[in-house]
DOLUM-710744 format. One record per residue: residue in one letter; z negated, x, y of N, C-alpha, C in turn. Coordinates in steps of 0.001 Angstrom, whole numbers, plus 500000, padded with zeros to 6 digits. Layout:
N
(node "a", (Z, X, Y), (Z, X, Y), (Z, X, Y)) ...
//
This chain:
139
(node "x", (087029, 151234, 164105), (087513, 151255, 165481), (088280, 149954, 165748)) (node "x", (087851, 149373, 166806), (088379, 148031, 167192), (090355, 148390, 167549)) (node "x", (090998, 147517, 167310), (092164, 147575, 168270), (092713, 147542, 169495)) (node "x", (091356, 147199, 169975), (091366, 147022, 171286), (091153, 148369, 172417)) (node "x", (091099, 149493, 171649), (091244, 150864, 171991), (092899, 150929, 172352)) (node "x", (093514, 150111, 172054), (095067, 150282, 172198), (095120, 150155, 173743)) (node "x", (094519, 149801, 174189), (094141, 149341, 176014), (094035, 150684, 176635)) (node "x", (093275, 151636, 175763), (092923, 152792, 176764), (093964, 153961, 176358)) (node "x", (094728, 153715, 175746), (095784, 154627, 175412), (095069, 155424, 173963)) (node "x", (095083, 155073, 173352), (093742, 155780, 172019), (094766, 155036, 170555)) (node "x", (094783, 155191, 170107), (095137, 155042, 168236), (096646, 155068, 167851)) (node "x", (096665, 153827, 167036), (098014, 153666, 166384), (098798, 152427, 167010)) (node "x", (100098, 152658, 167174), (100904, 152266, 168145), (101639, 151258, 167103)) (node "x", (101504, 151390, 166029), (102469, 150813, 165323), (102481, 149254, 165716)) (node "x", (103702, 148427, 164839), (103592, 147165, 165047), (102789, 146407, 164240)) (node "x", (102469, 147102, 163096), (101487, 146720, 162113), (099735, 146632, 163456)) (node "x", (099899, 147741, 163515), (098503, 147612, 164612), (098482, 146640, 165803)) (node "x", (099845, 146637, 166488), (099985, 145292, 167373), (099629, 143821, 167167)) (node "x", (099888, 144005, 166188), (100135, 142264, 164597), (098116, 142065, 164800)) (node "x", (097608, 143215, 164725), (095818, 143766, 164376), (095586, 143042, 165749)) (node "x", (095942, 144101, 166399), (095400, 143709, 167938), (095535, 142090, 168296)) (node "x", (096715, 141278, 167789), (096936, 140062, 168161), (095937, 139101, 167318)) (node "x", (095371, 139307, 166372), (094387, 139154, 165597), (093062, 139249, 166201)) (node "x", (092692, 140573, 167092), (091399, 140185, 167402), (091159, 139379, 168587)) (node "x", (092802, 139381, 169080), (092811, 138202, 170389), (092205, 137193, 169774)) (node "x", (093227, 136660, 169402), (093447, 135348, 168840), (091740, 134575, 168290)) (node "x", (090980, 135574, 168112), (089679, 135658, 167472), (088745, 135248, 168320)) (node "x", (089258, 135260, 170158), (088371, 135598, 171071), (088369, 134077, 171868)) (node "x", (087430, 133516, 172323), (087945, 132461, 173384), (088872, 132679, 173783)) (node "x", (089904, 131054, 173715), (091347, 131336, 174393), (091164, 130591, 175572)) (node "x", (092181, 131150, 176778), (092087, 130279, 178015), (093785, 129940, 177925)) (node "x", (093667, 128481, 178549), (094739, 127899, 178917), (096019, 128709, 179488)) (node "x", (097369, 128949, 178929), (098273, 130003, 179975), (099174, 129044, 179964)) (node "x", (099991, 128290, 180899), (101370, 128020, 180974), (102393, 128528, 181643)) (node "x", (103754, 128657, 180435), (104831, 128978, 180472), (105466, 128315, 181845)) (node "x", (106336, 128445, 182714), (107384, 128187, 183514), (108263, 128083, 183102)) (node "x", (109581, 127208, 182728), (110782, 127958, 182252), (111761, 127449, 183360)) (node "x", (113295, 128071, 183390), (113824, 127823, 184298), (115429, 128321, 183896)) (node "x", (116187, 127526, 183793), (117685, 127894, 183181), (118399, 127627, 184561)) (node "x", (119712, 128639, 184259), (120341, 128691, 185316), (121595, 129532, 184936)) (node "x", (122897, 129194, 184729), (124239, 129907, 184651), (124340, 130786, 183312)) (node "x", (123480, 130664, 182474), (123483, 131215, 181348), (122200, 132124, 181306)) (node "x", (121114, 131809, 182238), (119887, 132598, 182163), (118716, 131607, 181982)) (node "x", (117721, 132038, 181138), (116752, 131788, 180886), (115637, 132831, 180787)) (node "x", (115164, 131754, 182083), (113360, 132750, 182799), (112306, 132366, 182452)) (node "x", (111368, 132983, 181519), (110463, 132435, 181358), (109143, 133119, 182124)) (node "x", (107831, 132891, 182679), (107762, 132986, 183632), (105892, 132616, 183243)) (node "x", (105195, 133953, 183437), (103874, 133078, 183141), (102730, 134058, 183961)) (node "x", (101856, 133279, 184639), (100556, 133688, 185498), (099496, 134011, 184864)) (node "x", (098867, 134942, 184626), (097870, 135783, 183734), (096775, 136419, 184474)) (node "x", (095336, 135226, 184842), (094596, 135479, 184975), (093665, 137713, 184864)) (node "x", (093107, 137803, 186020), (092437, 139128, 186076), (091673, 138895, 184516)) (node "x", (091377, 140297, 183867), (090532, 140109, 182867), (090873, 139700, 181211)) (node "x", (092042, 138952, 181348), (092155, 138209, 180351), (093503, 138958, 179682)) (node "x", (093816, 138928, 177765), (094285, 140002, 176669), (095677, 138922, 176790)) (node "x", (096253, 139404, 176710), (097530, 138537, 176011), (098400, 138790, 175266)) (node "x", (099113, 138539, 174088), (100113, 139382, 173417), (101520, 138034, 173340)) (node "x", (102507, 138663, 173538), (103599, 137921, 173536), (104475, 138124, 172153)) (node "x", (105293, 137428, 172215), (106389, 137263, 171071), (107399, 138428, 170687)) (node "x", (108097, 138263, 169876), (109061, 139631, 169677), (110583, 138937, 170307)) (node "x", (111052, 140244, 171107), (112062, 139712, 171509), (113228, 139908, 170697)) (node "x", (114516, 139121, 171018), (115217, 139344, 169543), (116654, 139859, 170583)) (node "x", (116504, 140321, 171716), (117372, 140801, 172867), (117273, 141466, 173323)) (node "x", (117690, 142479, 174100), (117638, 142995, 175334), (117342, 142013, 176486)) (node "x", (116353, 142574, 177138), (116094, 141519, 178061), (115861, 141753, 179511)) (node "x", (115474, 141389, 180329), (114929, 141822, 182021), (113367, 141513, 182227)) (node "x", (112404, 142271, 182523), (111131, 142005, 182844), (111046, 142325, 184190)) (node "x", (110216, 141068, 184980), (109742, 141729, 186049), (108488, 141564, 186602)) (node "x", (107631, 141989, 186730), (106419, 141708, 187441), (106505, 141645, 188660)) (node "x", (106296, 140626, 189076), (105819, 140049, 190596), (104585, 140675, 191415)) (node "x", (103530, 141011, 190797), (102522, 141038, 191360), (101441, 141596, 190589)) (node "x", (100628, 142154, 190210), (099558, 142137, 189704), (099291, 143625, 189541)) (node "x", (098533, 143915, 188039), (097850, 145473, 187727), (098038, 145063, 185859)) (node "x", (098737, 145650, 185076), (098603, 144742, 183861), (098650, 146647, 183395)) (node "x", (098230, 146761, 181793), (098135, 147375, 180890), (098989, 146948, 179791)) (node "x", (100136, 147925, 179623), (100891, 147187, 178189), (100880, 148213, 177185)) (node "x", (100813, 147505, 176292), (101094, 148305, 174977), (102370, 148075, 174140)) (node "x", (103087, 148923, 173310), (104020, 148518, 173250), (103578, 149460, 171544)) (node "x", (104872, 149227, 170576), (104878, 150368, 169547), (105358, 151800, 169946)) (node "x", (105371, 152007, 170836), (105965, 152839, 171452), (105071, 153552, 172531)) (node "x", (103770, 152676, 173051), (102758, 153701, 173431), (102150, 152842, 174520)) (node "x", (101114, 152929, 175335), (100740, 152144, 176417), (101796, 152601, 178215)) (node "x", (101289, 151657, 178505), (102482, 152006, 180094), (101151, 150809, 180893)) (node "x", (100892, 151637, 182455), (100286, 150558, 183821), (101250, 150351, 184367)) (node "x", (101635, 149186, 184796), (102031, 148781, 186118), (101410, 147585, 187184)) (node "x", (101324, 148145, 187955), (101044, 147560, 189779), (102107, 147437, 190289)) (node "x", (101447, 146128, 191125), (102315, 145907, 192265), (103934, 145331, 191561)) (node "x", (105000, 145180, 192066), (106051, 144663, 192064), (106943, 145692, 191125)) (node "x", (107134, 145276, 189780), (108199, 146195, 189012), (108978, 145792, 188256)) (node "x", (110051, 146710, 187407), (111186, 145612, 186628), (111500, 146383, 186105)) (node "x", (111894, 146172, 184243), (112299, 146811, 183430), (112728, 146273, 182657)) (node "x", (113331, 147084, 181488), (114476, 146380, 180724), (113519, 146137, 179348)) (node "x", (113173, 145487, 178657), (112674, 145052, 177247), (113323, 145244, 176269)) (node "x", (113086, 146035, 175137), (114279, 146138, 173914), (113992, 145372, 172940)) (node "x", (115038, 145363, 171956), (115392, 144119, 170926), (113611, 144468, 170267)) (node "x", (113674, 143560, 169402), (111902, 144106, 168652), (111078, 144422, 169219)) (node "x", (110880, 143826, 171015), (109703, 144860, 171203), (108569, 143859, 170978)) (node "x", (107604, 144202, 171236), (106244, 142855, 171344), (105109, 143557, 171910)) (node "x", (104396, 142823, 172561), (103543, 143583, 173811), (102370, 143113, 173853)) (node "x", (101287, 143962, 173997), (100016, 143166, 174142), (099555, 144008, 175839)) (node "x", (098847, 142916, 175927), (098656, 143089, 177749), (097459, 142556, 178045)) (node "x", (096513, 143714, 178734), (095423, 143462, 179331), (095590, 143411, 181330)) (node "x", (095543, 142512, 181884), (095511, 142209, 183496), (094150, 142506, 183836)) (node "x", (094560, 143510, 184987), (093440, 144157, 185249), (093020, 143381, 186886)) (node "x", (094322, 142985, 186955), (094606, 142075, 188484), (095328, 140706, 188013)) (node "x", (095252, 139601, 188312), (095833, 138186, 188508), (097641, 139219, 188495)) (node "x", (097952, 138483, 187413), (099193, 139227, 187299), (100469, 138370, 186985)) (node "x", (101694, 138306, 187543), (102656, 137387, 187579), (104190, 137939, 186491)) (node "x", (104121, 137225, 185638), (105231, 137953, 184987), (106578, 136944, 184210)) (node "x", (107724, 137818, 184718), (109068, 136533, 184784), (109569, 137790, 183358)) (node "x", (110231, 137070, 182271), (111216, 137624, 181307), (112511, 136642, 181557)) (node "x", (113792, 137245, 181873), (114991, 136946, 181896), (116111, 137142, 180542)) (node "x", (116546, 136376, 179863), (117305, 136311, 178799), (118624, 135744, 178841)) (node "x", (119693, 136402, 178584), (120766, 135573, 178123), (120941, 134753, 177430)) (node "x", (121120, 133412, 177699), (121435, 132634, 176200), (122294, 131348, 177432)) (node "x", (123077, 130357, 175838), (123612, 129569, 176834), (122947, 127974, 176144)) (node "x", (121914, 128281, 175698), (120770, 126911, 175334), (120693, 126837, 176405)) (node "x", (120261, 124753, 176478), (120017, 124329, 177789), (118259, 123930, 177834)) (node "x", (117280, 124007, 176425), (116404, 123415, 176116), (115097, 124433, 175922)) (node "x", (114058, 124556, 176091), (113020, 125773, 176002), (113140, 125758, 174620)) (node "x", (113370, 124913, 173326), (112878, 124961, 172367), (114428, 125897, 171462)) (node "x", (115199, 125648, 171929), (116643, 125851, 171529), (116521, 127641, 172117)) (node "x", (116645, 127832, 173445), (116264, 128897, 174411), (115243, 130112, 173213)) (node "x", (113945, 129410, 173202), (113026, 130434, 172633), (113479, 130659, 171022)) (node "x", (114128, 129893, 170236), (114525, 130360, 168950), (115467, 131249, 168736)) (node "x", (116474, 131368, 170123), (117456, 132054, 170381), (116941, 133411, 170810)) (node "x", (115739, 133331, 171679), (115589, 135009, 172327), (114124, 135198, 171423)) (node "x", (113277, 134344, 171305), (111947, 134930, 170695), (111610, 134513, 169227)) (node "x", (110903, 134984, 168747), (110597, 135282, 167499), (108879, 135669, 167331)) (node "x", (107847, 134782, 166386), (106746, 135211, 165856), (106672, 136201, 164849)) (node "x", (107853, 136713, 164339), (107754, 136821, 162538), (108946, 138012, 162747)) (node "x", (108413, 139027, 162624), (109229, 140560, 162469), (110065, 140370, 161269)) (node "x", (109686, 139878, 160650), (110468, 139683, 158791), (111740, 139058, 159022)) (node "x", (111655, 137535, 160110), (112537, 136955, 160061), (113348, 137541, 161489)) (node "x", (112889, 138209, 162466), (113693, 139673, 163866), (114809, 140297, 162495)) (node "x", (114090, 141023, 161595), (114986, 142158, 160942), (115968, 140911, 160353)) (node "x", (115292, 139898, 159334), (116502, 139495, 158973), (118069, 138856, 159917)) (node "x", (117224, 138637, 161288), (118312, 138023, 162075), (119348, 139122, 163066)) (node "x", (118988, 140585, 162511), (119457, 141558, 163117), (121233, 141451, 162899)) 
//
């Protein structure tokens, strides 16, 4: 069974299976995505436009954070189970989470972080993380 059943609400949720799923992305033609970033008073927005159609899996967050979707139809998966949202929504992101996301609509999505880095590279070492090993150790 592909991982990509994680889309329709079907298997194992774990992060081990997320790690899978980011694997058979990664496997697939990639299309171009760019980041936005945008600091401001101790916030950092990062901020990215996600083509209809197209898989994406993001980083682990190492915060509590603010999500909001602007616009679109996206499918998320989380270790914790799949969730749709449409249209204009906002939620809170927990420490460790990591997400894989199928856009079912041209979909617009801003993550808000505390930090008081002034630099994307300084910024993302502070809130994101590739490597669960090195999330737990920085707990």
């Amino acid at each position: 069974m592909s991982n990509l059943t994680l889309f329709g609400g079907e298997g194992d949720y774990s992060k081990e299976a997320l790690i899978a799923l980011e694997q058979e992305i990664l496997a697939m033609p990639q299309i171009p995505l760019v980041n936005k970033h945008y600091f401001a008073n101790g916030i950092y927005a990062r901020e990215l436009l996600m083509p209809a159609g197209s898989c994406v899996t993001g980083k682990i967050h190492k915060q509590e954070h603010i999500c909001t979707i602007s616009y679109g139809d996206v499918t998320v998966v989380t270790d914790e189970g799949t969730e749709r949202y449409t249209g204009h929504s906002t939620f809170i992101g927990k420490p460790g989470s990591k997400r894989a996301l199928y856009m079912h609509e041209d979909t617009m999505w801003t993550a808000y972080h505390r930090t008081d880095k002034t630099t994307v590279e300084e910024a993302e070492a502070e809130v994101v993380t590739n490597d669960y090993q090195l999330y737990l150790e920085g707990k």
